[in-house]
N, C-alpha and C positions, 0 to 999 in steps of 0.2 A: 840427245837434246832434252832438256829438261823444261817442263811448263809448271805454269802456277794455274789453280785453277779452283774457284771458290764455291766449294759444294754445300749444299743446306740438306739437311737429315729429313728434312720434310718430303721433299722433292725425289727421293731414293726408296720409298714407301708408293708400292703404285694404291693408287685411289679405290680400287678395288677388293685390296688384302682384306684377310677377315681379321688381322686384328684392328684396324679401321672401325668395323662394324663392331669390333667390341668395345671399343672407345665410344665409337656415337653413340650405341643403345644404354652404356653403363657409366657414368661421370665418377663413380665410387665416392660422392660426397659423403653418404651415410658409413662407408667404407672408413674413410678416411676421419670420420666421427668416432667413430668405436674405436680407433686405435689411437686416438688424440694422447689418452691416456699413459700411453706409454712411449710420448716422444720425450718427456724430462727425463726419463730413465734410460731413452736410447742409448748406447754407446756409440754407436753408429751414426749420429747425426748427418754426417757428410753423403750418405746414401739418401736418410728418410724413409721413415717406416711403409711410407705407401709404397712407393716404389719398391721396397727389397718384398712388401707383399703382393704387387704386378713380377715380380721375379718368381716369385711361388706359384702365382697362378699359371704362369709360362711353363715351370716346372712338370705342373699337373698336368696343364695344356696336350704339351708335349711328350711325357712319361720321359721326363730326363732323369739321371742321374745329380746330385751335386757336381761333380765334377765336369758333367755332360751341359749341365747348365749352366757352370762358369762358362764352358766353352761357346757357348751358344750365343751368349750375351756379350761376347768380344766378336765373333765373327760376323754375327747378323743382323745389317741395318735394322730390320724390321722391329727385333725383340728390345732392342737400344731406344727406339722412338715410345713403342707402346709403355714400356717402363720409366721412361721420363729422362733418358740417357742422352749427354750429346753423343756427335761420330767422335768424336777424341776423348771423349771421358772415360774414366778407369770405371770398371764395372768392380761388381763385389768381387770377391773369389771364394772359395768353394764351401771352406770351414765358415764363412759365417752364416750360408743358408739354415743348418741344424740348429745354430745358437737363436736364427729369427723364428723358426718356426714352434720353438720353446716358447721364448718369448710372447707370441702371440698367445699358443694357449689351445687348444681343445674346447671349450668353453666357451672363450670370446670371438672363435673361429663357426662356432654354434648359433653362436650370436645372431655374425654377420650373412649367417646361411637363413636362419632365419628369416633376417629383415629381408633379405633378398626375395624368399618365399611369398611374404606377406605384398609385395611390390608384385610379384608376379598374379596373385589373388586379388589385386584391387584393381588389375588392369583386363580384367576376367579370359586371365589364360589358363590358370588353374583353380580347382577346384577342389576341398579335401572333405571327404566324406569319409570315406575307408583309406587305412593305412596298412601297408603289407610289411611287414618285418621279417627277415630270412636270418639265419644265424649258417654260415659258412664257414668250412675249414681255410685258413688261411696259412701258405705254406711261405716260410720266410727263409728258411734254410734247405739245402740237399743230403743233411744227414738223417728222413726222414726213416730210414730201412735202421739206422742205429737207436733212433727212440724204439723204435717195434720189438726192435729186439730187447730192449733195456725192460720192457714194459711187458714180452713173454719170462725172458729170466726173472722177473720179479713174482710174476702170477699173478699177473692183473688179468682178469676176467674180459674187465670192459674199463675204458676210460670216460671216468667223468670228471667232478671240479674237487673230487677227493685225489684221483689220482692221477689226473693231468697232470699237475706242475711237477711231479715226484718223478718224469719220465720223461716231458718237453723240453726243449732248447731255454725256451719261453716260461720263463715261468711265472708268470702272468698269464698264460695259456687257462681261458674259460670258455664254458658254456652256456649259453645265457647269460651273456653279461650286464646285468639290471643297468648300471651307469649308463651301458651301450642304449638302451630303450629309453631311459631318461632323455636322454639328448636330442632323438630321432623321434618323441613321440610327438605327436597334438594335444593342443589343449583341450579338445572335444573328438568325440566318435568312436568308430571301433577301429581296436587294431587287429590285424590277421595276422597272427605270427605260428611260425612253426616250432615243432618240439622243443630247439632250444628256451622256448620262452615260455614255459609252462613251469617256473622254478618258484620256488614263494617270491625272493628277491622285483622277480619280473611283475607278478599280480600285486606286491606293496607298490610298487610304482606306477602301475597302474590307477590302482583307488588311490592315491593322492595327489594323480592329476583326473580323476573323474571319467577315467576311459574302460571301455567295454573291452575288454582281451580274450578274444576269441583265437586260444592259442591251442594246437592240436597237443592232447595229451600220451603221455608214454605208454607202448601196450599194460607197462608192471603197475598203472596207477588204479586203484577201487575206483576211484570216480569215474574212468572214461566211457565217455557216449560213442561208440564206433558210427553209428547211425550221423551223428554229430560233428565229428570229426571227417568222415566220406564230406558231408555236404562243407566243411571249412576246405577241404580238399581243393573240391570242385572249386570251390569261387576264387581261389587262392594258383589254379594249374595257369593261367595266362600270365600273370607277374609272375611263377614258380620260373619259367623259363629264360625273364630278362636276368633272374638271379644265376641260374646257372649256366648264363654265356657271360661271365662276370669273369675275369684273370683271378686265380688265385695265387696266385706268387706275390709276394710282396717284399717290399726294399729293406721293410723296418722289423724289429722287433719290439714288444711290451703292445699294453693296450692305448694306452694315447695317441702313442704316434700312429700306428693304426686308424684311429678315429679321426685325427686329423685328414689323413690321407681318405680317408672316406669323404668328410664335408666338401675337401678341395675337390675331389673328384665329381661329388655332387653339383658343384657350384660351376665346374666344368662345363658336364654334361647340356646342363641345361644354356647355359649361355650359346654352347655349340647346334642347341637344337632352336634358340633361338633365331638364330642366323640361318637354320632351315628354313623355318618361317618365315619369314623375311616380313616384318608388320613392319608397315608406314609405321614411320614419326613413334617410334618406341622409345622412352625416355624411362632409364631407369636412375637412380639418386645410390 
């Protein structure tokens, strides 16, 4: 026996999901501003740039794969609603997430992290005074025992940004990546960063956005204050720790796509901890 029976997408999403509350607290107008820019240029029209970027947020949301992400977005009411999907509409598939996530940019994706920031600071949930910067190994590949070895049979001593790339998968593979600090930094205060960010590249970027870089220095450097360095130590050991319950593994290789997956991650975290929080009446643009 076969019925008919006329379902609405709305009504399939209980009231209570947390992507719900991420829709109430986040409208993505300003969102949906910054990437105004490159709806003449979509190829994609038929999705819409906001949407295929509520797809990447789900992405990061979730720690999906592309492929895991097509999937996800065919099977599950919820992720269909929050993206702007009806129940029968054809969702992206897998090859075009890489091509949006290009397309947006490292940069414009900095942007939008930003203005997010700045909405969290003028609703007085955060505060920025000190800034902690960490530089992490990030492992993208399982042939790491073959770089080791490529990198004794050579007779590398030690690796740095002379002889990283000449031995990593990645070759793009840095140390203190100045660009990286650019992106992450404030426009006022001091940063706390560790060894990797004691490079010249790092302190030019520094003085020309006006910041204090309070970065611990290498034991081989003349200048280092051990006295100095103890006490950046000390104020820097309670964030040292959110850094190193951090995943190392990653999907991507090069530094952008990297840095993308940072900001989304960022941009994550925090909305997830907003719904901790759970504040009346939070409106964010």
């Amino acid at each position: 026996m076969h019925q008919t029976e006329i379902v609405n997408l709305e009504d399939l999403v209980p009231q209570h999901h947390v992507y719900r509350k991420f829709n109430n607290m986040w409208s993505f107008t300003s969102v949906e501003k910054q990437l105004s820019c490159l709806v003449n240029d979509n190829q994609y029209k038929c999705f819409g740039i906001l949407r295929l970027f509520k797809c990447l947020l789900l992405q990061f949301m979730e720690d999906l794969s592309d492929r895991e992400l097509e999937r996800f977005l065919q099977d599950t009411n919820s992720a269909k609603w929050f993206c702007g999907f009806s129940i029968s509409e054809t969702t992206p598939d897998f090859t075009l997430f890489s091509k949006v996530r290009k397309k947006i940019g490292t940069s414009r994706l900095s942007e939008i992290f930003a203005d997010l920031r700045v909405q969290l600071k003028s609703k007085g949930l955060m505060s920025e005074t000190f800034t902690f910067v960490d530089a992490s190994h990030l492992i993208s590949k399982a042939n790491l025992w073959e770089e080791r070895d490529k990198a004794i049979a050579a007779k590398y001593e030690k690796l740095n940004n002379e002889t990283l790339p000449k031995v990593a998968h990645d070759v793009q593979a840095r140390i203190g990546y100045a660009n990286g600090l650019a992106n992450v930094a404030p426009k006022t205060g001091a940063v706390y960063a560790d060894k990797g960010y004691c490079t010249k590249p790092c302190k030019t970027i520094a003085k020309i956005k006006g910041l204090h870089l309070a970065a611990i220095k290498n034991n081989n450097m003349k200048d280092k204050n051990k006295d100095k360095d103890r006490w950046y130590s000390k104020i820097r050991a309670p964030y040292e720790r959110v850094f190193s319950q951090r995943n190392k593994h990653v999907r991507y290789t090069g530094i952008a796509k990297n840095q993308f997956t940072g900001f989304m991650a960022a941009i994550c975290f925090n909305l997830k901890r907003l719904v901790v929080l759970d504040i009346p009446d939070l409106k964010l643009t």
